[in-house]
C-alpha atoms as a printed R data frame, in Angstrom:
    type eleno elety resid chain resno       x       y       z
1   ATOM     1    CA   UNK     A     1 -78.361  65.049 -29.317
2   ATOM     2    CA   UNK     A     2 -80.989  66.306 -30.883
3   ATOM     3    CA   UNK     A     3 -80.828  68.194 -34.099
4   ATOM     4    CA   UNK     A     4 -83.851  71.051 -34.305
5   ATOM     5    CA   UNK     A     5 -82.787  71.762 -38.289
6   ATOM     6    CA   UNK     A     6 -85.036  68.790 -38.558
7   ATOM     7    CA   UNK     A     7 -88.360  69.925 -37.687
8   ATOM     8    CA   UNK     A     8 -90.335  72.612 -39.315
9   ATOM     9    CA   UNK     A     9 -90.805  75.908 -37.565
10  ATOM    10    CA   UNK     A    10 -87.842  75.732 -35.402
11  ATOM    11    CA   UNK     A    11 -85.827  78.344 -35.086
12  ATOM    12    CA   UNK     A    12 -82.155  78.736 -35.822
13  ATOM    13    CA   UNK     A    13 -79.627  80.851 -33.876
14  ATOM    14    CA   UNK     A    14 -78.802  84.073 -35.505
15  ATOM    15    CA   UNK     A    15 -75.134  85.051 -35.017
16  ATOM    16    CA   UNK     A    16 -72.725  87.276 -36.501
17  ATOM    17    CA   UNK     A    17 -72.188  86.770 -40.595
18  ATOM    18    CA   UNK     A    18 -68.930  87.098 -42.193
19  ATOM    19    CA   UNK     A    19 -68.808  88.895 -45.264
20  ATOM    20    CA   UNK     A    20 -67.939  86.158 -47.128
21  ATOM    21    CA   UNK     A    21 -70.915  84.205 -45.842
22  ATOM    22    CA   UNK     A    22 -71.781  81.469 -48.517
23  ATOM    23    CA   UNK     A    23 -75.355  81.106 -47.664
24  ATOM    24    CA   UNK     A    24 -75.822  84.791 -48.013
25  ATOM    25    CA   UNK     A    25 -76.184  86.208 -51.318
26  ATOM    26    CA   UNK     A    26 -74.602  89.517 -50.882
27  ATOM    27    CA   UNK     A    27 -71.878  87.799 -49.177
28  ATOM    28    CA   UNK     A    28 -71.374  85.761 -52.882
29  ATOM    29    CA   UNK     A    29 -71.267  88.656 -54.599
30  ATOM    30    CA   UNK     A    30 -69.040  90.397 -52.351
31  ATOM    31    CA   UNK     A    31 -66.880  87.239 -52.611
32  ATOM    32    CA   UNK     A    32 -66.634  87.186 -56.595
33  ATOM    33    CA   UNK     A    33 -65.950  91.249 -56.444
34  ATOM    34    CA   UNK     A    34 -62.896  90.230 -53.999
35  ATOM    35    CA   UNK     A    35 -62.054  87.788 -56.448
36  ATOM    36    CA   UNK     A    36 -61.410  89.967 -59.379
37  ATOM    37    CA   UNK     A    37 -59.708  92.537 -57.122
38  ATOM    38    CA   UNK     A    38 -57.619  89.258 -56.597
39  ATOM    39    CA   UNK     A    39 -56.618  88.864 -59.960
40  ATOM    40    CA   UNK     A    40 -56.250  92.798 -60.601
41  ATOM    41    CA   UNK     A    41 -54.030  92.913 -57.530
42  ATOM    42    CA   UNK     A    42 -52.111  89.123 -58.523
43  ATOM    43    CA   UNK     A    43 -51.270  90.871 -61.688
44  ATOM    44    CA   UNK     A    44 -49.834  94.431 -60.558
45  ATOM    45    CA   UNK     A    45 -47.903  92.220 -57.788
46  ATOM    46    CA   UNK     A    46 -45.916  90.447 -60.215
47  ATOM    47    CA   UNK     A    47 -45.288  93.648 -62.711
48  ATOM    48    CA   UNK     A    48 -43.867  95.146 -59.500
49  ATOM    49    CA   UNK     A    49 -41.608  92.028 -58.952
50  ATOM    50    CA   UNK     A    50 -40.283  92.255 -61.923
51  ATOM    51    CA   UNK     A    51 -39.580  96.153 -61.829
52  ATOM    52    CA   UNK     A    52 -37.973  95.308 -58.133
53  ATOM    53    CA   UNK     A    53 -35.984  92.245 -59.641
54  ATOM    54    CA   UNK     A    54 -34.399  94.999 -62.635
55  ATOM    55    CA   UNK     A    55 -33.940  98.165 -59.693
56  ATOM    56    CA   UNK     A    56 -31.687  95.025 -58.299
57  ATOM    57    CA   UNK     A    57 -29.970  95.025 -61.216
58  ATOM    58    CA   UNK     A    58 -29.503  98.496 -61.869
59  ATOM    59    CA   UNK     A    59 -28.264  99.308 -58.441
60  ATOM    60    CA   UNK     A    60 -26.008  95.925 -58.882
61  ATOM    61    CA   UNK     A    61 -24.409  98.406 -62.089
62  ATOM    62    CA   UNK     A    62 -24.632 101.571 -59.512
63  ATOM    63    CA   UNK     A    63 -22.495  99.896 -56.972
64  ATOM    64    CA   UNK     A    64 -20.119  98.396 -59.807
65  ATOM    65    CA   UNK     A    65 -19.429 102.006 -61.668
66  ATOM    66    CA   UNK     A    66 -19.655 104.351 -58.316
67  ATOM    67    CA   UNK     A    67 -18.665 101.949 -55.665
68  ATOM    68    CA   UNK     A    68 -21.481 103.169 -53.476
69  ATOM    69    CA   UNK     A    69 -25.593 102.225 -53.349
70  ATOM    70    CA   UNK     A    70 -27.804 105.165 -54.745
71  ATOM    71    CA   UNK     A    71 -29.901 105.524 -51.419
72  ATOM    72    CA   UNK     A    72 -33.053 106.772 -53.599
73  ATOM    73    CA   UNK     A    73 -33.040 103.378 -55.772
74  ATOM    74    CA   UNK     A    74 -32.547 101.818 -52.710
75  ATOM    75    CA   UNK     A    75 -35.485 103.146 -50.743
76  ATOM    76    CA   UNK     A    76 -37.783 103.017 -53.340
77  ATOM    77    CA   UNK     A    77 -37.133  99.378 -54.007
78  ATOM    78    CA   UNK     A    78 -37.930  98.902 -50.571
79  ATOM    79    CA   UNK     A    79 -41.530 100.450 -50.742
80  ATOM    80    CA   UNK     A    80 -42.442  98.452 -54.172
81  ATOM    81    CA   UNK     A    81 -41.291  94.944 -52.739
82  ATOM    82    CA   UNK     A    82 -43.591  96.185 -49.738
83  ATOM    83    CA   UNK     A    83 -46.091  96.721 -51.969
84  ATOM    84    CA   UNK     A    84 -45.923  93.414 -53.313
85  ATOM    85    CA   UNK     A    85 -46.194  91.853 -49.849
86  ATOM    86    CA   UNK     A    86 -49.634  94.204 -49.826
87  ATOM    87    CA   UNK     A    87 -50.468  92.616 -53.321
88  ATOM    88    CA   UNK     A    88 -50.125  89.148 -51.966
89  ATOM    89    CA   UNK     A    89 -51.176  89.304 -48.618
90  ATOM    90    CA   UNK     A    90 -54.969  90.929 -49.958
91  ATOM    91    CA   UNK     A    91 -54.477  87.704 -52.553
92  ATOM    92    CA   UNK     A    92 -54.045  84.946 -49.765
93  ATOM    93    CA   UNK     A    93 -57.310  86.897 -47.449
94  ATOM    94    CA   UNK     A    94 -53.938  88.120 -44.730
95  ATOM    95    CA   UNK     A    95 -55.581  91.515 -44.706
96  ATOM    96    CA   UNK     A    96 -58.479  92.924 -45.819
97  ATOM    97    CA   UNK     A    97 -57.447  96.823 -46.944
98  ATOM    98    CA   UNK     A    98 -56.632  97.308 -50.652
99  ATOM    99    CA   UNK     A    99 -53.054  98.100 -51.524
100 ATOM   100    CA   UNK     A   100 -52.207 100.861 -54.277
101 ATOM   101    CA   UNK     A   101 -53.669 102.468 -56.792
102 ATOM   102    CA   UNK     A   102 -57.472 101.753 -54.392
103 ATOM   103    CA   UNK     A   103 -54.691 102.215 -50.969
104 ATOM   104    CA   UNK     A   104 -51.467 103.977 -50.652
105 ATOM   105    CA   UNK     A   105 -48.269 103.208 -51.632
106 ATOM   106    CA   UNK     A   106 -46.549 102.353 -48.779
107 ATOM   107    CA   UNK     A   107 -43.733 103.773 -47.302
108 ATOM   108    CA   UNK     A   108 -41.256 101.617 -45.285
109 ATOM   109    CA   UNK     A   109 -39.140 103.706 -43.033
110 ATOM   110    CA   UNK     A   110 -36.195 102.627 -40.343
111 ATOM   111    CA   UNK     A   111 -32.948 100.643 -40.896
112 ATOM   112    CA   UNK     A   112 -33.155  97.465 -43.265
């Protein structure tokens, strides 16, 4: 095993560089400009919980007075607590695309 960092003027592979590369500066930067679209992106998640967690309430009176779920509370409930799975998936590095207002607002369709 022999370990050619060691001796000067040997070369080193060159392979592929992610783009949060530590060694590369423009892959820091790029890394501290994802990290305040983190916190941007933390934040609007949980204002969206908490407008979810309320539509949950209001439909909860919906259903009590009319006996029946309003459909359009319904659905778009459904696209903001997808849009807070966006918000934390871009946090924890599960996807790379930028959810809403810098995305769009998604749209869930089919049966719950």
């Amino acid at each position: 095993m022999s370990d050619t960092s060691a001796y000067p003027g040997a070369e080193q592979p060159e392979g592929p560089r992610s783009a949060y590369d530590e060694t590369a500066p423009a892959g820091r930067r790029e890394l501290w400009i994802r990290f305040l679209y983190m916190i941007a992106f933390w934040f609007l998640g949980n204002i969206a919980f908490s407008i979810a967690i309320f539509l949950g309430a209001v439909q909860f009176v919906v259903i009590l007075v009319n006996g029946n779920k309003n459909e359009e509370l319904r659905t778009f409930s459904r696209n903001l607590i997808q849009y807070v799975w966006e918000c934390l998936a871009f946090v924890i590095f599960a996807r790379e695309e930028k959810p809403f207002p810098l995305g769009k607002f998604p749209s869930v369709t089919g049966p719950l």
